[in-house]
N, C-alpha and C positions, 0 to 999 in steps of 0.2 A: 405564220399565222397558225393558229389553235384554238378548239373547242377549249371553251372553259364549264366543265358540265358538276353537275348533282352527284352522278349518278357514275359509282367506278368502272374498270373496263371489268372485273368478274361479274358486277351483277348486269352490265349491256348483256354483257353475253348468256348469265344463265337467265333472262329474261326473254331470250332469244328462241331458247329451250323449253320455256314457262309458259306455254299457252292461255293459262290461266291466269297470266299478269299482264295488262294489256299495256306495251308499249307507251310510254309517254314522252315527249317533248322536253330532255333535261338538257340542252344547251342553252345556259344562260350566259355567255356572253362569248366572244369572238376575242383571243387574243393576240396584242401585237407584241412581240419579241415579252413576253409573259405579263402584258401591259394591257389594263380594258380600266373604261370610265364605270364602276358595276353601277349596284343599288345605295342609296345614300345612307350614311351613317352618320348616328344624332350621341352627338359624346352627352357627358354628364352635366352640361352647362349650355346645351338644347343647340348645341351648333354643327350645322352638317357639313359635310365632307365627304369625298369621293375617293376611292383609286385614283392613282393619277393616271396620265396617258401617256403613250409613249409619243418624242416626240423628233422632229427632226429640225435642225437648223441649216440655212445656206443662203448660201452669200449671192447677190443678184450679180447674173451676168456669167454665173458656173454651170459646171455641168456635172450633175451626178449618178454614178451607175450605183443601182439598184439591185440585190436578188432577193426576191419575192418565195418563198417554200408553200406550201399549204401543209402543214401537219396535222389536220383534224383528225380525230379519230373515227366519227363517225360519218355518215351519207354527208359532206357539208362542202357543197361547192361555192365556194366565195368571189362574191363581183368587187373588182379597186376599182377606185374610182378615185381623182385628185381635181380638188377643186380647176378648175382656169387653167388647169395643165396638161398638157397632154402626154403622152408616156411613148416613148420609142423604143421597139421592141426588138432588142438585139442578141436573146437566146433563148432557147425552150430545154428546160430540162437538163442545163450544161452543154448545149451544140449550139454554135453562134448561124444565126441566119441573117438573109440580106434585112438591113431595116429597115420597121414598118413603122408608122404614127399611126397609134391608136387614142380613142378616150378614154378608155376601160380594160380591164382583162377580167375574163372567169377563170378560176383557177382550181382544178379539182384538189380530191387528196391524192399526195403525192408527186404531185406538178410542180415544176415550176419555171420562174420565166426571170430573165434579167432583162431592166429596161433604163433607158438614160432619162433623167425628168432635167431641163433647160430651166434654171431660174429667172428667166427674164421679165417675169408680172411685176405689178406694183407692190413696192416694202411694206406689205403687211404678215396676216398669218392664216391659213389655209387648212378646211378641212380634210383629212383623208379616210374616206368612205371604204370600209370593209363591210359585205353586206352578204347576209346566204340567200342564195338563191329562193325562187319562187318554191322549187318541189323539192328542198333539201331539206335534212333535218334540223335544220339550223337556221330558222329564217327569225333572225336577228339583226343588229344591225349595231357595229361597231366604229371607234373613229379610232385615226391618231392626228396630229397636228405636225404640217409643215410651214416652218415661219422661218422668215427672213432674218437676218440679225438676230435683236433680242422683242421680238413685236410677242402680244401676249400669245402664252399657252394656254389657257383658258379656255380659248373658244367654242359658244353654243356650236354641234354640229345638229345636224336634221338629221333623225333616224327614219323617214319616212320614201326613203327611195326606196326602188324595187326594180328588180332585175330577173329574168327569164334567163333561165340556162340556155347556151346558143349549140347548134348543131351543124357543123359545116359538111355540105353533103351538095352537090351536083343538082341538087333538086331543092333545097332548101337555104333558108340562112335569116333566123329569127332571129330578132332580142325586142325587150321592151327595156327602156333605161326611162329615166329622167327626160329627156327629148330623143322624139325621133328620130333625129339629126345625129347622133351620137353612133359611133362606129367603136364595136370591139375585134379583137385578135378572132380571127378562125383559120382553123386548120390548115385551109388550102390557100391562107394568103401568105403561110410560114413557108419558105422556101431556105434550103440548108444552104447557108454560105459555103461552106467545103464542096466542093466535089463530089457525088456520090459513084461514078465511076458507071462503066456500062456493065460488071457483073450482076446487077441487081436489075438489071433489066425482064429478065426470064424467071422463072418459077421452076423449081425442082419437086418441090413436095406444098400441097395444097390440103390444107386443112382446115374443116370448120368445125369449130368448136360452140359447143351450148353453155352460157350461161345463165342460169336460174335458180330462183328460190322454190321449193318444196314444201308444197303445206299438206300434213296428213291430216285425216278427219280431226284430230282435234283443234288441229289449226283453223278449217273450214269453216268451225260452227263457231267462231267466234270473233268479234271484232277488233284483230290483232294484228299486228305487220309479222309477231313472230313469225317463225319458221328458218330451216336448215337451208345457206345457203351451197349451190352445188355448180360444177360444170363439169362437162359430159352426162348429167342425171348421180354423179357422183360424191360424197362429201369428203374431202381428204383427213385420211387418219394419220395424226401425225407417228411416225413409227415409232419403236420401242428405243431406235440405237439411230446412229446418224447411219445412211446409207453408204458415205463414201468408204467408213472406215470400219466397219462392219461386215462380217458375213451375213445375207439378207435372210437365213435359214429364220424362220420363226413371226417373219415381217408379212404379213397377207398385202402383197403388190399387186395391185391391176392393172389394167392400159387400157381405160375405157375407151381412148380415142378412137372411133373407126373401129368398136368391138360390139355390133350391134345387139347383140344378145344381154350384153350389161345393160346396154342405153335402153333398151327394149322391158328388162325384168323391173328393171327401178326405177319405172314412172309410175308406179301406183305404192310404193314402198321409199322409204328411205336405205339409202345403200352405202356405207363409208369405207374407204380402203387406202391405203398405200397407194393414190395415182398418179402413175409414172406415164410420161409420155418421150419416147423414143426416137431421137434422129438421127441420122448420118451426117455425119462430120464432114462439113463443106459445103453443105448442099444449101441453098437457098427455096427459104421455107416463107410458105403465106399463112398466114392464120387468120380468117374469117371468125370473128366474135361475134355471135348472137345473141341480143340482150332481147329474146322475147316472151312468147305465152303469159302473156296477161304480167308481165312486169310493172314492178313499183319503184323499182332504185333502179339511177345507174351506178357503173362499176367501173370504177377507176380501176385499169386491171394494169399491174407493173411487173418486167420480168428484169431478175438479175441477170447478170456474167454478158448480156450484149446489149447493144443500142437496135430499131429499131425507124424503118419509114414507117410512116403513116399514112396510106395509100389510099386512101378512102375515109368516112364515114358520116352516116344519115341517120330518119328515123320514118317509120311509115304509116300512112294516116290508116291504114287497115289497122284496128288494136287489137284483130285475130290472126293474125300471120304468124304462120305457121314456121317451123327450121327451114324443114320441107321445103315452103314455098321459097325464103330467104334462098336455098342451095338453086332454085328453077332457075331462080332470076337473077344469078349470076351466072349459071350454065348459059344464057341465055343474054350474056353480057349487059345485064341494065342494074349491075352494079360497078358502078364505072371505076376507075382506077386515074390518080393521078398519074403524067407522066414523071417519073424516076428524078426527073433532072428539076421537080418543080413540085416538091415533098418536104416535110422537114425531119429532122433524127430525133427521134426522142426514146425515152424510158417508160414512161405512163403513158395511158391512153384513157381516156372514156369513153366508156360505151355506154350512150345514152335508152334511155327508157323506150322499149318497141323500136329499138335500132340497131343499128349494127358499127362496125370497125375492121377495117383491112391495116395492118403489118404486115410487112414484108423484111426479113432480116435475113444474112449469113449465117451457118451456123457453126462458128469456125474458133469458137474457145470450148474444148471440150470440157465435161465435169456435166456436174448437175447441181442446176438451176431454177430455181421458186420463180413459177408462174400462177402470182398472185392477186384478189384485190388490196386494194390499198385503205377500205374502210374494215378495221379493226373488226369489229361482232361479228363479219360479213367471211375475213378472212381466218379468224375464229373455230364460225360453224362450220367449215368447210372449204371457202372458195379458193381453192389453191390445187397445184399440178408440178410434180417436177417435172422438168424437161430432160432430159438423161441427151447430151449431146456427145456423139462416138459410142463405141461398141467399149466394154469395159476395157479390153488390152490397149486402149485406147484415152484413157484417162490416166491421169497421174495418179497414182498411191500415195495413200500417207509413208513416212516411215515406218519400219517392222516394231520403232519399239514408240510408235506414236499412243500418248495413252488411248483406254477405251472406258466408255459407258454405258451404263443400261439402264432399265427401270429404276423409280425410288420410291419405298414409300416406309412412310415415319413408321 
């Protein structure tokens, strides 16, 4: 699945930057494997015509496995939905879990899910409902067709469902679908078929991280989503040279994490640097994701070189919570923690709007690692961190005669 938009990723982005250009609504359709029903076209002899749509044929009485991606570029969390079918959901992300029967899936960017659909309904043809969410930027409403044999491709879909983003969390678990009755995937129902072992049981290194968008006064005074996004109060400069292969002389690196004088100087300023974040090799690490301070988007945040529990996450009816308070009340255990054994492994994660997300991962492939979001303009203006896992003597080198590069410019 994919945004089909107006508007390219240079100008998302320097519109981002543009406080003077107010944001506007360019996802004009949802695509499936590059396939959307668009706007109608009236050839020279007044007769209209569509894109086609993509479509799926199967045989009654099979069974077909599924993998679902979200590639959107932008904010755009997408609800499936399949007519009269229900979807069995037997991976998250490329890690197979026990399987569950759901009606639906949300699926952010960068997500995804393999699920098996059972053709046992009556030999006709079936809509399949791609829909964005209530608070994405993409609240459109896409089909493809699954038909039996050769029954028509054609079919009217309804573009008029509507889907709430869902939050699995200890304390909550919303959706609105089409009927009450309807049940989607959430987090804590995904449990990893594999073994996760009793190492991950404990915590070595616990860290909470801020992620947020930055609006300087000119952003303030106007009616804009722009602004720089950042975490730690930071926006990542992407460096001049690649870090691993490079001497870092000339590169302005920080390590906002836990460096409270940065987090401290750059909440009333914007602040961008080289941000590195630092860990020992083996240790098992938490990362507490705070998506708050008057947040608008969530963040599908993805990290390369390791997989990931998902240990947690919610969202909180206070829309003034504070990091601060976030950090109390897990000091204070009332952000609960899955147990280990009852988690599932994944790569993305979303972290919902005024909410939070607990990871818990090994840190046990050394190098360095983009710890990023997954929506484009977002990861763009900033929101990104490398992870630097081991001490350098500790990381593999390239070759002595591996080429090198640097700045360009025409």
């Amino acid at each position: 699945m994919s945004d089909w938009s107006t508007i390219d990723g240079l100008e998302t982005f320097t519109t981002a930057y543009a406080p003077a250009k107010v944001v506007r609504d360019h996802t004009i359709n949802i695509l499936i494997n590059g396939k959307a029903q668009g706007a109608e076209f009236i050839d020279a002899f007044g007769r209209s015509a569509y894109t086609p749509r993509e479509t799926f044929g199967v045989v009654k009485g099979n069974r077909y496995r599924m993998r679902i991606m979200n590639a959107a570029a932008t904010s755009c969390n997408i609800a499936v939905y399949v007519e009269s079918h229900s979807l069995k959901v037997i991976a998250a992300d490329g890690s197979l879990v026990d399987p569950v029967d759901v009606d639906y899936l949300i699926i952010s960017p960068g997500e995804s899910y393999d699920f098996v659909i059972y053709a046992n309904q009556e030999e006709s043809s079936y809509c399949m409902h791609f829909v964005g969410t209530s608070s994405s930027a993409c609240q459109i409403s896409s089909s493809a067709i699954l038909h039996y044999n050769d029954y028509d491709k054609n079919l009217a879909c309804s573009n008029s469902l509507i889907f709430d983003d869902v939050v699995s969390s200890h304390h909550s678990n919303y959706y609105t679908a089409p009927s009450q009755e309807m049940q989607t995937v959430t987090l804590d129902m995904l449990h990893s078929f594999d073994s996760v072992g009793s190492s991950l049981v404990g915590v070595d290194d616990l860290r909470y991280i801020s992620l947020s968008t930055f609006y300087d006064d000119r952003f303030k005074s106007l009616n804009t989503y722009g602004g720089v996004q950042v975490i730690d109060n930071v926006a990542y400069k992407v460096s001049h040279a690649p870090l691993l292969s490079h001497e870092t002389d000339g590169i302005e690196i920080c390590e906002a994490n836990g460096d409270y004088k940065i987090y401290e100087s750059c909440e009333d300023k914007i602040c961008s640097c080289t941000n590195v974040m630092k860990l020992e090799l083996g240790k098992v690490v938490e990362f507490v994701l705070m998506n708050v301070k008057g947040s608008v988007y969530s963040h599908p945040m993805h990290l390369h070189g390791h997989s990931f529990l998902v240990m947690g996450q919610g969202t909180f009816d206070d829309q003034s919570v504070t990091e601060d308070e976030v950090k109390a009340l897990d000091t204070s255990g009332l952000l609960q923690r899955l147990p280990v054994d009852q988690v599932v492994i994944k790569n993305t994660v979303d972290v919902p709007v005024n909410g939070y997300a607990i990871i818990r991962w090994k840190a046990d492939n050394p190098g360095l690692w983009y710890f990023h979001s997954e929506v484009v303009n977002h990861h763009t203006a900033g929101m990104g961190v490398v992870i630097q896992v081991g001490d350098d003597d500790e990381i593999t080198k390239p070759p002595k005669d591996f080429p090198k590069c640097g700045p360009w410019s025409p």
